[in-house]
C-alpha positions in Angstrom: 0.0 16.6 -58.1 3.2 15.7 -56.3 3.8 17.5 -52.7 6.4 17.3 -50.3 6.0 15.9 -46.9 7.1 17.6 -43.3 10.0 14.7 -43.8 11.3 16.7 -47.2 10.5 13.6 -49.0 9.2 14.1 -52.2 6.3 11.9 -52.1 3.4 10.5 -54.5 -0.2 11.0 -54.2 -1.4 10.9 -50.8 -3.0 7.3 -50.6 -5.6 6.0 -48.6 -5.5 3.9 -45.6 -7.3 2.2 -42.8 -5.5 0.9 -40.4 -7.1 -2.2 -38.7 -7.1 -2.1 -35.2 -7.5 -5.5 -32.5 -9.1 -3.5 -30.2 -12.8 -3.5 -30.3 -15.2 -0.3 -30.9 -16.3 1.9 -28.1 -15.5 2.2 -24.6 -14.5 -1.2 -24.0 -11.5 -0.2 -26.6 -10.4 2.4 -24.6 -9.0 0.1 -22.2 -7.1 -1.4 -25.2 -3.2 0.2 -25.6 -3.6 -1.1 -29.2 -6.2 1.6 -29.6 -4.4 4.3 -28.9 -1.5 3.0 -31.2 -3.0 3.1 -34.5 -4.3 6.8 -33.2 -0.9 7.8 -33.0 0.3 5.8 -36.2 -3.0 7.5 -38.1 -1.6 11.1 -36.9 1.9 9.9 -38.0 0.7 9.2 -41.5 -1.9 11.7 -42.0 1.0 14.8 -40.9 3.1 13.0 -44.1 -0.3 14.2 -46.5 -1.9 10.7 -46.2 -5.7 10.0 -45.5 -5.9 7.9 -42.7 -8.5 6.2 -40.3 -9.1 3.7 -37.4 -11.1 0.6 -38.5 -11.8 -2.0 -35.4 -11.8 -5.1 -35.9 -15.1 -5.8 -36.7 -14.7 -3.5 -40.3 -11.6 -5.5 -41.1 -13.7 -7.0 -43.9 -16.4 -4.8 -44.5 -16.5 -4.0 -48.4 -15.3 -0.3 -47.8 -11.9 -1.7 -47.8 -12.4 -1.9 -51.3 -12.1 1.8 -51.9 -9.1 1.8 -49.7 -5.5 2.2 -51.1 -4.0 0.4 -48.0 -4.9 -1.8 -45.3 -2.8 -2.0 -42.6 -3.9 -4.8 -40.4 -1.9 -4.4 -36.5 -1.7 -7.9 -36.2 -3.1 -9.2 -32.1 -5.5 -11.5 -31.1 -7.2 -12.2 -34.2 -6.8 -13.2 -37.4 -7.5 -10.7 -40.2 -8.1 -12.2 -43.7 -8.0 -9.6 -46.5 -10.3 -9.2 -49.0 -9.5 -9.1 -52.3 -12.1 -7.9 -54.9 -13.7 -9.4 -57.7 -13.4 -6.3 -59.8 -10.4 -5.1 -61.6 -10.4 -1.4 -60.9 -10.2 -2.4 -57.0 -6.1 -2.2 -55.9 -6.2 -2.3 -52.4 -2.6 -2.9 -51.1 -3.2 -5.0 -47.7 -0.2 -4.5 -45.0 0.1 -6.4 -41.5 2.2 -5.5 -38.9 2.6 -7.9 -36.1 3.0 -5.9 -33.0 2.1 -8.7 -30.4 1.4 -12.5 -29.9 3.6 -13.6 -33.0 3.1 -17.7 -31.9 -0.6 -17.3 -32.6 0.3 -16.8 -36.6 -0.7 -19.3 -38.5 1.4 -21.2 -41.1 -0.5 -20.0 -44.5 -1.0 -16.1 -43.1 1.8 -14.0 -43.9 1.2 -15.4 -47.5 -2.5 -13.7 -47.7 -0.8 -9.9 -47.0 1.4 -7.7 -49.6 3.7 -7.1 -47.2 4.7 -8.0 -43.6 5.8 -6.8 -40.7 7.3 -7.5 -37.4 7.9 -5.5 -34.1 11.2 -7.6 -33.5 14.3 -7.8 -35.1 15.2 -11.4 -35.1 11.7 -13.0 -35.3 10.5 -14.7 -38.9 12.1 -15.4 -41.8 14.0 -12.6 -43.4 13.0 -12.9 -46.6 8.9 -12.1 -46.4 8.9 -10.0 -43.1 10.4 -6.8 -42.4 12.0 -5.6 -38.8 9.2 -2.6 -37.5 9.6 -2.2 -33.9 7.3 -0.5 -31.5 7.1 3.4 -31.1 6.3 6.0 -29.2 4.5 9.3 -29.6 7.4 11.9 -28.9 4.9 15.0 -28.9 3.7 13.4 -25.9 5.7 11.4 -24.4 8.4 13.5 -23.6 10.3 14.7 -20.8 8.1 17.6 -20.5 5.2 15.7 -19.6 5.9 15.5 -15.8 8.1 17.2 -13.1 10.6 14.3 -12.2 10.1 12.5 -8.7 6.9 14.1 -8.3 4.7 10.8 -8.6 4.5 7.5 -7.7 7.5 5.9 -6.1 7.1 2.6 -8.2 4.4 2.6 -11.2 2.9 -0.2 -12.7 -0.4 0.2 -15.4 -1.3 -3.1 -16.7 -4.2 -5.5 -16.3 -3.8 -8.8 -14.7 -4.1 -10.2 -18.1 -5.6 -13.4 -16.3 -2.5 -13.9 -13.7 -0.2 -12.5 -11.2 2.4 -10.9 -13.4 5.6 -11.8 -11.9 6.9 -8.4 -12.1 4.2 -6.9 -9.6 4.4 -10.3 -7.5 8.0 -9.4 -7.2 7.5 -5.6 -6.6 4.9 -6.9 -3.6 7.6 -9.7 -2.1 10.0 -6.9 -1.4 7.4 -4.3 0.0 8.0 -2.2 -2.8 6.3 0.9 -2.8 4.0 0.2 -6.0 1.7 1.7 -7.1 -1.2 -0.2 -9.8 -3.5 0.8 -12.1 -5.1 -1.9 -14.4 -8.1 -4.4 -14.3 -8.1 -7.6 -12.5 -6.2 -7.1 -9.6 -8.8 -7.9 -7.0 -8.0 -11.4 -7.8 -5.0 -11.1 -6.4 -4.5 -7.8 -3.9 -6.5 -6.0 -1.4 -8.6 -3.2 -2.5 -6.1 -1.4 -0.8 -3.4 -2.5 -3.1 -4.7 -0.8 -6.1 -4.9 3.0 -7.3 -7.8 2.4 -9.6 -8.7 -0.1 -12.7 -8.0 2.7 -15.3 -5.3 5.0 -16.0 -6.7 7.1 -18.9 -4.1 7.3 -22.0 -3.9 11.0 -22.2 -2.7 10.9 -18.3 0.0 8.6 -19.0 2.7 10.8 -20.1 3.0 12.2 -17.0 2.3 9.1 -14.9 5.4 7.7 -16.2 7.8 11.6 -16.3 6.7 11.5 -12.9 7.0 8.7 -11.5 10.4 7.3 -9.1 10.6 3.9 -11.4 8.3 2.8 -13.6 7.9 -1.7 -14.4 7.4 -3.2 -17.5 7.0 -6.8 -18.3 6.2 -9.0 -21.1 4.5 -12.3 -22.6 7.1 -14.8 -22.0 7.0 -15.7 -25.7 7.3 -12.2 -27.0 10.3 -11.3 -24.8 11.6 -14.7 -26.1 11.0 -13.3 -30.1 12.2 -10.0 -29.4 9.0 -8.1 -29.3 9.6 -5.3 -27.3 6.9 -3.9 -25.1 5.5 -0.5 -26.3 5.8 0.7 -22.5 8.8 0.8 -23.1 9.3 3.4 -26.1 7.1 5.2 -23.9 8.6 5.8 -20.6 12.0 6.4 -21.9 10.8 8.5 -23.8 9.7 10.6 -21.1 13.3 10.1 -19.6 11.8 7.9 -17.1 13.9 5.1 -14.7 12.4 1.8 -16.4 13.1 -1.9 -14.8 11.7 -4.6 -17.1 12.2 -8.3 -17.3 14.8 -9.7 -19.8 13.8 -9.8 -23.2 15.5 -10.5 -26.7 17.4 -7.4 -28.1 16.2 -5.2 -25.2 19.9 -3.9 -24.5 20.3 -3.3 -28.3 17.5 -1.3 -28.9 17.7 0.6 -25.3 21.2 0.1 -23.9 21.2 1.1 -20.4 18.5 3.2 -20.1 16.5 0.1 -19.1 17.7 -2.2 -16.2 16.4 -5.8 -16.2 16.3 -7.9 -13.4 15.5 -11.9 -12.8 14.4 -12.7 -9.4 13.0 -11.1 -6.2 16.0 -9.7 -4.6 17.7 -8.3 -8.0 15.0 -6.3 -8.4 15.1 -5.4 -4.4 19.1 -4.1 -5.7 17.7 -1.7 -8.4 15.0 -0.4 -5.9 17.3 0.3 -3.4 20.3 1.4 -4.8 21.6 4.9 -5.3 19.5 6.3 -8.7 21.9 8.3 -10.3 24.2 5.2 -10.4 21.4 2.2 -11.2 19.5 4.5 -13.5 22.1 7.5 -14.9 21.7 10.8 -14.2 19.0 13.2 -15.5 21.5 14.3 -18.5 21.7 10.7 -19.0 18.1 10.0 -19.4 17.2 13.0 -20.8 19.9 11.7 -23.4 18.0 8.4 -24.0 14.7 10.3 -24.7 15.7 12.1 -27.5 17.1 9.2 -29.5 13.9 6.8 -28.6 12.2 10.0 -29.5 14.4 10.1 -33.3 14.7 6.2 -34.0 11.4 5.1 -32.5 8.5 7.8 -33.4 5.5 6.8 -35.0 6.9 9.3 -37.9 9.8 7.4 -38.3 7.2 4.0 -38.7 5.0 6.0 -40.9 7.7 6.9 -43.1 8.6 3.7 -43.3 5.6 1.8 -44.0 4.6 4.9 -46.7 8.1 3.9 -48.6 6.6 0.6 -48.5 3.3 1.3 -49.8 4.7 3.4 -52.5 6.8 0.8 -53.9 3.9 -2.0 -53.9 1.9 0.0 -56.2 4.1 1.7 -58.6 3.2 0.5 -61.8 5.8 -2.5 -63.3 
């Protein structure tokens, strides 16, 4: 039976998929943001009439990914090898979509997957991988989600992720008002220093709606390839003020709803300076949100990657 999804698109059997998380199980995952992305991509798909469902990375390779139509593997860490099986009826399609870490892909990978995916525009070759940026979850990240200026004065979440991120260094050299949530920071604050190791996900929203600025940084090799941080879908999607280090196709993707800065005392000039004129007005951001909001939803990926499906297993 055919059916129609909320998209209008006239659309096949629902298939099934498990999308392969690189977080691991339990509450240790929790702490992981790539466990709270393929929650919202499974509510993405499963609103366009799919069957959807988290698999960490341990059940990557588990046979019941033999009953599966698709397997989307988000690409981290970690190598996922599909598994193709022995018998004929089995015609699992298996996806990956690289959302972080692209140097650690190895050279005979992207061959082992159906199809492949990349959350950067100018990264891989053309050919075998298809542009799929980052997203945001619009239904709750939204401008809604906080009363503006009614947080912290400068917000940072992020762990340490084993070294004094250069963005927080910076935001301490200038005496910036910062606030920090994320795991690790002892190493290099005072107790002090930090709000608390954990910011749960479902308080984020209105961390960042809230907040005076909020920071972003990245890998140095992912802002080199273009993979754009998914904090940042996020807070401007909440019509946040976002300051972020440089990164490839940033200013394409979010014009000038996100300042970048190199250096201590540039990012002293954003801090400091009038808001309104550094930052655009409230119309202004409010403005940004909604398109992140209609280019960048985990929807608009869903729709995507269910065209994609689709099309792998029509029959020749």
């Amino acid at each position: 039976m055919k059916f129609k999804s909320m998209f209008g698109r006239k659309a096949a059997e629902p298939l099934r998929w498990s999308v392969v998380t690189p977080s691991p199980k339990g509450e240790a995952g929790l702490l992981w943001g790539d466990t709270w992305f393929a929650t919202d991509l499974i509510e993405a798909l499963q609103r366009q009439g799919q069957i959807a469902a988290v698999v960490h990375r341990g059940g990557a390779e588990a046979p019941a990914r033999e009953r599966d139509d698709v397997v989307l593997v988000l690409r981290g860490l970690r190598r996922v090898r599909p598994v193709r099986a022995a018998s004929a009826d089995s015609s699992t399609t298996w996806m990956m979509w690289i959302i972080s870490h692209p140097e650690l892909i190895e050279p005979d990978e992207l061959a082992e997957y159906d199809a492949v995916f990349a959350a950067s525009e100018t990264w891989g070759d053309p050919a075998i991988i298809t542009p799929l940026l980052q997203a945001t979850n619009p239904q709750r990240f939204s401008p809604q989600a906080g009363v503006p200026d009614s947080g912290d004065e400068v917000l940072f979440v992020g762990s340490t992720r084993g070294s004094f991120r250069p963005i927080v260094k910076d935001a301490f050299e200038i005496d910036a008002n910062i606030t920090i949530y994320g795991v690790g920071w002892e190493t290099f604050l005072a107790p002090d220093q930090i709000r608390a190791d954990f910011l749960p996900n479902i308080d984020l929203p209105a961390a960042y709606a809230s907040a005076g600025v909020v920071l972003n940084d990245h890998w140095p090799q992912m802002a080199a390839d273009g993979f754009l941080s998914n904090r940042l879908f996020d807070a401007v999607a909440t019509g946040a003020r976002v300051i972020s280090d440089p990164a490839q196709g940033l200013e394409r993707v979010f014009g000038n709803s996100v300042r970048t800065y190199e250096g201590s005392e540039q990012l002293r000039e954003l801090l400091a300076g009038e808001r309104d004129e550094v930052f655009g007005n409230r119309a202004t951001r409010l403005a940004a949100a909604a398109q992140v909001a209609h280019l960048h939803s985990f929807d608009e990926r869903a729709r995507v990657l269910i065209e994609h499906a689709e099309a792998l297993r029509a029959p020749a």
